[in-house]
N, C-alpha and C positions, 0 to 999 in steps of 0.2 A: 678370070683366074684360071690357073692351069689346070688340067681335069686331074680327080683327086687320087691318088694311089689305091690298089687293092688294100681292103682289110687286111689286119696282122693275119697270118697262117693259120689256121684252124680256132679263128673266133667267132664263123657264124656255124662250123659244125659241134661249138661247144652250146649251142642252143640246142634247147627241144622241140621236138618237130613243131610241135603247135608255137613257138617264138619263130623259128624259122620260115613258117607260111609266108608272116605278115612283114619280113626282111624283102622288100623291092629295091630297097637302094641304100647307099652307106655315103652321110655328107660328112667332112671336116670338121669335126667341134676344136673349139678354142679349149681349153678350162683354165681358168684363172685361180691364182692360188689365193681366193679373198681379197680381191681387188678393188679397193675404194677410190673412186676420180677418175676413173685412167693410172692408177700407179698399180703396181703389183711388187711383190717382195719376192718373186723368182720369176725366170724363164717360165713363157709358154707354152703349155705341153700340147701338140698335137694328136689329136685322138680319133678314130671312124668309129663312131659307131652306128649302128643297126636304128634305123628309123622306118618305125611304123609307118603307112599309108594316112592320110588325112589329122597329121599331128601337127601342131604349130612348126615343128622342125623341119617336116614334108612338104618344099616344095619347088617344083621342076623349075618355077622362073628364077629362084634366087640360088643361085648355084655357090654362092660365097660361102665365108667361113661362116659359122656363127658362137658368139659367147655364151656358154652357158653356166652360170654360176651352181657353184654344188652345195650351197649356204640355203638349203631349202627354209620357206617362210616357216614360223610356230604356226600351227591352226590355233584360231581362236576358240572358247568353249563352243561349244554344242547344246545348244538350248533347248526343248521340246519345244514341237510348238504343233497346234491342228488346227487348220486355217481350212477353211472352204476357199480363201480366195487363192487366184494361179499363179505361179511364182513369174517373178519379173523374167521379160526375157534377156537370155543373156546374150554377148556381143559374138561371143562363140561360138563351136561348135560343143554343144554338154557331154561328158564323156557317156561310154556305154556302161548302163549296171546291169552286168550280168545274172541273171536269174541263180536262185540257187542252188535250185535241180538239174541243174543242167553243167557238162563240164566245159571249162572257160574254153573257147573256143577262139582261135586269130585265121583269119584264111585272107586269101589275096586280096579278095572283092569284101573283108570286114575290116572295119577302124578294133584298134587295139587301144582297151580303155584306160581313156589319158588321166584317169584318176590310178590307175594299178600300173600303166607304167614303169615307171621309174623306179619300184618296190619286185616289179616283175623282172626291170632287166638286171637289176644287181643281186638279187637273188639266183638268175638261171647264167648269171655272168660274173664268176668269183672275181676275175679281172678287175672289173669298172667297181663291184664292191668296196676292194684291196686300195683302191686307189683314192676313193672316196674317202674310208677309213682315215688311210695318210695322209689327207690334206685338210680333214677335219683339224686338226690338233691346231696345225699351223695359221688356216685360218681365224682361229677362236683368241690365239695366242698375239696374231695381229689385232684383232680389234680390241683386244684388254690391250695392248701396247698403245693404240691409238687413243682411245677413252680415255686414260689416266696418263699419259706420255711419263712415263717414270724416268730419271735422270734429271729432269730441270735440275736449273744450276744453283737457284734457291730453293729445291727440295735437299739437297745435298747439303748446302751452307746449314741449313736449321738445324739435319738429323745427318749428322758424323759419324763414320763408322763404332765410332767408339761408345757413341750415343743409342745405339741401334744394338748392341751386344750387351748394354746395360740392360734395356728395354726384354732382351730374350733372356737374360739371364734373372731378370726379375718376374717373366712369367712362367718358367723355370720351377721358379721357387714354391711361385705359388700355388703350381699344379701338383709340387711334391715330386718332383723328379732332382731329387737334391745329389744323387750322382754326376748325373748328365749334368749338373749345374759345376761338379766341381773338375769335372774333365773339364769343359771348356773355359774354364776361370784358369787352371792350369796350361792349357793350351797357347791364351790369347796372353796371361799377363795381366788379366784386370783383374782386380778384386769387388769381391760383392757382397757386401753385409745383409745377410736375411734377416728378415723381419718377418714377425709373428704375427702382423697385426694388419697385413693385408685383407683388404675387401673384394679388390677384383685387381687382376692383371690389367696393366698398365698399356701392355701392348693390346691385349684382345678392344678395350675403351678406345683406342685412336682407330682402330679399326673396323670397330661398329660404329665411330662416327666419320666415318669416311663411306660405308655401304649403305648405312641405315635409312636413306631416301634415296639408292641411286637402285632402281627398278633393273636399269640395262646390264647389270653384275649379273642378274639373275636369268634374264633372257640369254646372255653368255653362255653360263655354267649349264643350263638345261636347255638341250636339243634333244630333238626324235630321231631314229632312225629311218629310213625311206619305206620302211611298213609301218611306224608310226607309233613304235616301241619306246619309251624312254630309255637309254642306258644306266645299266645299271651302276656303272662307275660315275657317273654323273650324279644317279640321286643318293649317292654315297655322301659325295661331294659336300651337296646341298646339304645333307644331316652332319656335317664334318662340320660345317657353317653355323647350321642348330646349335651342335653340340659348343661351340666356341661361346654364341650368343648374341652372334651375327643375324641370323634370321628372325630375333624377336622381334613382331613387328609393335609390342609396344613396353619400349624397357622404360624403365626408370632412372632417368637421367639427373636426379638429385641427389647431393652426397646422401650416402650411409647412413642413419642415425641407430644408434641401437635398440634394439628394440624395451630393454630397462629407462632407457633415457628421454622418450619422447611422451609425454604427455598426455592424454586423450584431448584437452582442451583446444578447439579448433581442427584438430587431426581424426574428430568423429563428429556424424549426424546419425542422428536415429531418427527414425519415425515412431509415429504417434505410439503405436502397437508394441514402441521399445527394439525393433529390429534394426537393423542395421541397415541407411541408407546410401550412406559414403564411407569413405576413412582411407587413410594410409594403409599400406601394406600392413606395418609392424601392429595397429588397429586393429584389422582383420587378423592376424597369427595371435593378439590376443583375445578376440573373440574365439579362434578356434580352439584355443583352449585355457578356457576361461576355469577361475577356482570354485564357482558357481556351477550349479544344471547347467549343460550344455543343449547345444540346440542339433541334433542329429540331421535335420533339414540343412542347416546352414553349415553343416560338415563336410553333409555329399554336394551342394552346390561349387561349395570355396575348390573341393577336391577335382570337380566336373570341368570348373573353368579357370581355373586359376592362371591356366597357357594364355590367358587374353590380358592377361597384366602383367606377368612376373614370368620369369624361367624356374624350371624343377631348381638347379642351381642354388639360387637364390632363396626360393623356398625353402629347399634343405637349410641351407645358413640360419636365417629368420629360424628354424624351427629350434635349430641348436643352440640359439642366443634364449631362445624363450626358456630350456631345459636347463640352462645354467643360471640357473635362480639367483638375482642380485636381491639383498634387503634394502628397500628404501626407506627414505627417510619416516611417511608416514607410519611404518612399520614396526620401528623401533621400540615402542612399546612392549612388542609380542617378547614375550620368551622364550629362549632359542628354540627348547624341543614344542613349544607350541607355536612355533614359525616352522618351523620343518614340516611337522604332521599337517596343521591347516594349509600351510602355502606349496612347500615344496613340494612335499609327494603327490601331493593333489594334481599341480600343474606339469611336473614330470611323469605323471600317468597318464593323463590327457596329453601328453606330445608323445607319448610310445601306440596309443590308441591311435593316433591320428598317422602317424607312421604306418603301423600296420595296415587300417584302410588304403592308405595310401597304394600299398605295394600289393592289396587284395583287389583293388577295382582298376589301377594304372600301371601296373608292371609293363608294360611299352615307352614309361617314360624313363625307364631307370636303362640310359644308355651305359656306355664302357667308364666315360667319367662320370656319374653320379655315383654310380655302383661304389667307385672309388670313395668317394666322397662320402656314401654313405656308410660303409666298411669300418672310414674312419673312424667318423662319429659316433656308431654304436660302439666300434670296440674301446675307443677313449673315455668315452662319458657315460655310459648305459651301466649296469650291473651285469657283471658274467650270463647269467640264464637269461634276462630281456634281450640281450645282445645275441644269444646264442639262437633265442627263439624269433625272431627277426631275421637273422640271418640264414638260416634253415626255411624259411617263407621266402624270402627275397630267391633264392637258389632253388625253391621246388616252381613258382612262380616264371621264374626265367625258362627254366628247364621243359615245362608245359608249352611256353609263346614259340619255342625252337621246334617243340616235334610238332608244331603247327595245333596245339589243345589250348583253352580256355576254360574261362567258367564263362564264356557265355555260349550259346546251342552253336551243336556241329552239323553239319551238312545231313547227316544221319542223325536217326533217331539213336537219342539218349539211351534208351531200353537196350538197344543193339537189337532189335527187331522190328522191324515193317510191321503194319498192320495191315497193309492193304500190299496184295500181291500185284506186280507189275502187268500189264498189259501188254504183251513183246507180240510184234509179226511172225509170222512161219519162219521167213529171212532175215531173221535177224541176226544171224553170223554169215550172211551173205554180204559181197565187198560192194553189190550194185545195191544194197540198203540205202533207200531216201525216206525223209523226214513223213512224205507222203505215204508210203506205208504201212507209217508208225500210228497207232486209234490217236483221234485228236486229245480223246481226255491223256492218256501215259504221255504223251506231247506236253501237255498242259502241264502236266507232275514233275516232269525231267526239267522243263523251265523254272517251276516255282521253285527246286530245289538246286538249280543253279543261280538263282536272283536271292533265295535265301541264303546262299554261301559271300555274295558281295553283301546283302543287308548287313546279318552279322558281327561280318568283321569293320565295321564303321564303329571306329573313335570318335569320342567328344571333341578333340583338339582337331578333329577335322572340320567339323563345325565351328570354329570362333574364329571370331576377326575376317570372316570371307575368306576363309583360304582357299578354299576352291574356285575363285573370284582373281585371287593376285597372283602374278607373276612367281614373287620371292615367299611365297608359302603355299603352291601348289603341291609340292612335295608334300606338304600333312596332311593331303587330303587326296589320296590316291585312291581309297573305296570311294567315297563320294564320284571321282571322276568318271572310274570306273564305270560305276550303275548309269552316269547320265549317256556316257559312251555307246554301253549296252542297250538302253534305250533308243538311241535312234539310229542303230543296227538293225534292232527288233522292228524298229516302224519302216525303214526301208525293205527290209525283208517282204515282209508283207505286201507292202506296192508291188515289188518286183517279181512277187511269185504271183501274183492276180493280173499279171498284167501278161495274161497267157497268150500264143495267136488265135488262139480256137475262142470262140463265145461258149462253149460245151465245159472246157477248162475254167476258164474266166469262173463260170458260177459256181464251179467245186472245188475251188480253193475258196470262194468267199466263205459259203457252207463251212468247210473247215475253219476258218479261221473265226466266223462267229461261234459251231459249238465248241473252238476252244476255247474263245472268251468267255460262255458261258461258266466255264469248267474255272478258270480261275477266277472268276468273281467267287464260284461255290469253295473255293479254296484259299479266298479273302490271300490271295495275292493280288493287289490291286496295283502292284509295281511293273509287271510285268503285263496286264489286264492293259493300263493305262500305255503303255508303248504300241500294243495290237491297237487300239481303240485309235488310237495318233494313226496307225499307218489308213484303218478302214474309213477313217473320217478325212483323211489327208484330200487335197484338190483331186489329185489323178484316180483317185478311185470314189472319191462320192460324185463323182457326174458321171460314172457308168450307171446309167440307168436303164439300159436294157439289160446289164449283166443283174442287175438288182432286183428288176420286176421276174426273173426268173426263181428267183430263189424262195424259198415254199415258206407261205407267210407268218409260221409261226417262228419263224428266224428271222424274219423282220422285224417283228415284232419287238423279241430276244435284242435286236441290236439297238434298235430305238432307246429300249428302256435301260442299256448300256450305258448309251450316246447321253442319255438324261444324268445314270447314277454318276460319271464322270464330269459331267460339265463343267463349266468354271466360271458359272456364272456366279453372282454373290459367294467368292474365295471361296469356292468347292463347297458350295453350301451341303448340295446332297453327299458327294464323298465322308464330307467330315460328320456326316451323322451316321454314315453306313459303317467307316471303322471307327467312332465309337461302341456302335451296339456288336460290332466282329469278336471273336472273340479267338486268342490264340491256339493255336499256329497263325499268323498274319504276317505277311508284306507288305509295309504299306508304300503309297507310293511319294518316294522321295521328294517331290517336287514342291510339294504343298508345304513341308518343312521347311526347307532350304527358302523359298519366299517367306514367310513369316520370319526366319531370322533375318536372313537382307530388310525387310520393315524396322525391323527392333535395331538391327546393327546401325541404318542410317540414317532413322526417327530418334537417337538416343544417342548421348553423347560419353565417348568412354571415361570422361573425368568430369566432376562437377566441384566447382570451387577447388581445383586443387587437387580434391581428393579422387580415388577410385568411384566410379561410380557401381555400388555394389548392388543397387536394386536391378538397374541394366542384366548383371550374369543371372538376379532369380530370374527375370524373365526370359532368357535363354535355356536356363536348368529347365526352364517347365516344358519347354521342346524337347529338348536331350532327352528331359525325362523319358516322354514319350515315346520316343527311338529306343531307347535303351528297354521297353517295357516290352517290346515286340522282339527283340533279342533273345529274348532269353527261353523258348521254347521252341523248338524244332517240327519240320513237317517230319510224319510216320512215312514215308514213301523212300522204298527202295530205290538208288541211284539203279540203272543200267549206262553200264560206259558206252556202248556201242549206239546210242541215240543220243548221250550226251555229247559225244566225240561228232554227232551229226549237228548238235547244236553250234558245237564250240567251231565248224567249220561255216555259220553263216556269216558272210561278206564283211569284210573289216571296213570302216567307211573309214575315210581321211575327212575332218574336219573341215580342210581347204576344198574339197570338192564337195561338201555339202548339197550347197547349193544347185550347182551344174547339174550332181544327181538328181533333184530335184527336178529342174528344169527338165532334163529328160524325159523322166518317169511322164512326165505334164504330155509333151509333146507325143510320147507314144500313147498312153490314152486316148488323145485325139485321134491317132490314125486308127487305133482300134476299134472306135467306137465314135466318130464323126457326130456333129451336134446335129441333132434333128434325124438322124438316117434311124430307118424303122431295123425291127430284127430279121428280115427276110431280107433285108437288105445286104443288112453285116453276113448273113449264111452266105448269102449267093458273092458276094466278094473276097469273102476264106475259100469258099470252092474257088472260085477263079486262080488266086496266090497258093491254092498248094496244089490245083494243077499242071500252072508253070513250074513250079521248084519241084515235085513231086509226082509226076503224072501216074507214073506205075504204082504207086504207094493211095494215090485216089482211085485208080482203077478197081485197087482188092478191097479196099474199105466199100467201097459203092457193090462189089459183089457181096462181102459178107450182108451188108442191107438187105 
């Protein structure tokens, strides 16, 4: 091939020196606008850019063009996991994870880590960003064209334009946009008779049963960015989808029945105890407000899980069919005013009671259309003051979730005062401020109260149905995601800061990092306790055993008995006794939840005979519960921003390179500490490697000695 043209004019002086070192040579990239087969849907763009030394793209024999797709893979979850055994080796070369004391450094003679990358050069290159940006759409918009090929010529014959204008003008109606329904009735010519007596849009139904098992809509619609950010117009999207009633992953696909009309016979089981162990929806809304004692347990359960069977949507409806009291036939007897007093008001107090819980424990579900929805219904059907006092909670409720307030604990103490005064370094408005500085226990405190701001904010709906498991409902479960993300951030951290050159280093970071673990066990954070414990139990640092025998044995000890109260032997037997006897402030650690729901979610079936299986959500609620019990009390510890801003800068991991880090971290242990090699051994081989790199710098250390 012909040798390739100079870079565009000042595109390697738009790098920063540290990108610039590691620029030796600039080959030909292809980029393909989303090319599946060999086809592509435009011209080839030719592009140079900037290649690292020792990267898959680097290299001197293969001088040709190369394709590179800008369609980066989703990483898959991020599991915890502390294995003594060594991670497989990989075919590669494993990128570098850079320490986190230390600033990222690229020089001639260093590999540029091929996990950061691609996030590094379109960040320090607005260019390759901009371009990425604009081909995103197009490629996204090819593969929806491809997966569903819209046009066939028997999609067409079925659904006629005229057929498809009916379809928008009838869910038009039923959203209540009766304007907009009569501009385009005037527009086109057609005429459209409303009907009162709608159930659901006719168009949203052909549409959730066209998505409602196709996974690949949703791996579409949600992509990361090359630092590995969701956009946010994407998970807008995705809740545009919710909000429709696309994203339920379990509707009910049987007609309508009202809820005066259906029977209990068949349509309910009880168990022995008289509780409720099946039933229909319209079943359940009338257990929830039954003209008898109510069950306050089975209030907050219905309210906790109800996203596992039905949409808010739906709910709302069912609740307003139950408020509009029909007299049935058994009923006829009563006389009117003693049918009102016993039936009505009774059962229309109990759906204003359950309303307001509603909107006191879940104001996150009340998006832009329920709001709507429910506006309606109180102000049609309710009594001026129920309506008014509803609506005045609905609106202080919303009003709190925007400036970022709850009723459940804030990152700060409730009081609005610390009780315990912070621990800050001399330098701590110094810019060369590092974490190691900072006392291990205020370390410990700045973490617990940043793992308690993700604890928190965790919803119920992020717990059911696996959402942090599936494709098309990872969007409900972005604190969940979040903490497990943070999680093996926190355990790589750790490897990489212990994984010092020096053996003198090596052991005082471990020191650190056990009495910080001390400090959050004594601070019944065990969320954050349990990601430390992953990294110091991880392969690459439990076989430093020379860096181990140095450290003074009452921290052995300390760790041991750690390594014990964490185990995972008999399902966290000792954990699960130690936070029950904890008592709040507590983090607990998520992991141990989320497996006993996966138990329950795929030991238990979401429908038995038919009906809802409602004994399934108690045993869910009695998790929830649990989460939710730990929410609600806050740690006394003052934030400092300037360690938390040191926190919020350790290493962002990319799921896809998990592993490779891994691998890494594995391989430099080894050279740090060689199997079998005594400690005089490893001294007298760091002397050697920093008298070649460093000779003048060994010389004054050896004088102050």
């Amino acid at each position: 091939p012909p040798p390739p043209p100079p870079p565009p004019a000042g595109f390697a002086s738009s790098a920063p020196d540290q990108l610039q070192d590691s620029i030796v040579k600039t080959v030909p990239v292809t980029i393909e606008f989303g090319s599946q087969d060999g086809e592509s849907v435009a011209s080839l763009l030719p592009l140079h850019l900037p290649v690292p030394p020792n990267t898959s793209l680097y290299n001197s024999n293969r001088a040709h063009a190369r394709k590179v797709s800008l369609l980066q893979p989703r990483p898959a979850d991020l599991s915890p996991s502390a294995s003594h055994a060594a991670p497989a080796a990989s075919g590669s070369a494993p990128p570098r994870f850079e320490r986190s004391d230390l600033p990222l450094r690229q020089t001639a003679t260093t590999s540029v880590p091929r996990a950061q990358w691609l996030a590094l050069a379109m960040k320090r290159n607005p260019e390759i960003l901009m371009l990425y940006e604009r081909l995103r759409p197009l490629s996204r918009a090819q593969s929806f064209g491809r997966l569903y090929n819209p046009g066939k010529t028997e999609v067409k014959d079925l659904l006629g334009g005229e057929i498809v204008l009916q379809l928008i003008m009838q869910h038009l109606d039923f959203v209540g946009y009766r304007s907009t329904l009569g501009h385009l009735q005037t527009e086109t010519g057609l005429q459209y008779e409303v009907k009162e007596d709608l159930q659901e849009s006719r168009l949203v139904t052909l549409l959730r049963t066209a998505v409602k098992d196709t996974e690949k809509v949703f791996d579409l619609a949600l992509y990361e960015t090359p630092d590995g950010e969701v956009r946010p117009v994407e998970t807008e999207l995705t809740q545009h989808l919710e909000d429709l009633g696309l994203g339920q992953d379990a509707e009910d696909e049987e007609p309508d029945v009202d809820i005066w009309e259906e029977s209990s016979k068949g349509n309910l089981e009880l168990n022995e105890d008289g509780t409720i162990k099946a039933g229909t929806l319209n079943q359940l809304v009338k257990r929830l407000t039954p003209t008898a004692t109510c069950d306050p347990r089975f209030i907050k359960t219905f309210l906790a899980t109800y996203r596992s069977f039905t949409s808010p949507e739906k709910l709302l409806m069912k609740l307003r069919q139950r408020y509009l009291v029909k007299r049935s036939k058994k009923k006829q007897w009563m006389k009117e005013d003693q049918f009102h007093t016993k039936i009505v008001m009774i059962i229309q107090t109990r759906v204003f009671n359950v309303l307001r819980g509603w909107v006191d424990t879940a104001v996150f579900d009340f998006n832009e259309r329920l709001q709507r929805l429910f506006y309606q219904f109180i102000d049609t059907d309710l009594p001026p003051d129920r309506a008014q006092q509803l609506r005045k909670t609905l609106e202080r409720k919303l009003e709190e979730a925007n400036n970022g307030k709850s009723s459940e604990a804030s990152q700060i103490d409730p009081s609005g005062t610390a009780t315990q005064a912070p621990i800050v370094p001399k330098n701590i408005f110094s810019a060369s401020l590092l974490l190691e500085h900072v006392d291990p226990e205020e370390v410990a405190r700045q973490l617990t109260l940043c793992e308690f701001k993700l604890y928190s904010a965790i919803r119920p709906w992020e717990l059911l149905n696996l959402a942090w498991q599936k494709p098309k409902l990872k969007h409900r479960a972005k604190n969940v995601l979040a903490i497990s993300k943070r999680f093996n951030e926190i355990s790589l951290w750790v490897q990489s800061t212990i994984l010092a050159p020096q053996l003198a280093d090596r052991v005082r970071h471990l020191t650190r990092f056990v009495t910080m673990a001390k400090h959050l066990r004594d601070m019944n954070n065990y969320s954050t306790l349990m990601a430390v414990i992953s990294g110091l139990n991880s392969a690459p640092i439990f076989r430093l055993k020379v860096s181990q025998k140095e450290m003074p044995r009452s921290l052995l000890a300390s760790m041991e008995e750690l390594l014990e109260v964490m185990n995972s032997n008999q399902s966290y037997k000792n954990y699960r006794a130690a936070i029950c006897n904890a008592r709040p402030p507590c983090c607990p650690y998520l992991g141990v939840y989320l497996t006993d729901l996966t138990f329950m979610e795929e030991g238990s079936l979401d429908t038995t005979n038919g009906l809802i299986n409602f004994a399934k959500r108690q045993l869910v609620y009695d998790v929830l519960e649990k989460i939710q019990l730990y929410q609600q009390q806050s740690y006394p510890f003052q934030p400092v921003q300037q360690i938390i801003d040191l926190i919020n800068k350790i290493p962002r991991v990319d799921s896809s390179q998990f592993d490779n880090i891994q691998n890494e971290l594995w391989e430099l242990s080894q050279k740090l500490e060689p199997k079998g090699m005594e400690k005089n051994d490893i001294l007298r081989r760091e002397q050697e490697v920093l008298r070649e790199q460093h000779p003048a710098a060994l010389q004054r250390e050896m004088t102050i000695r």
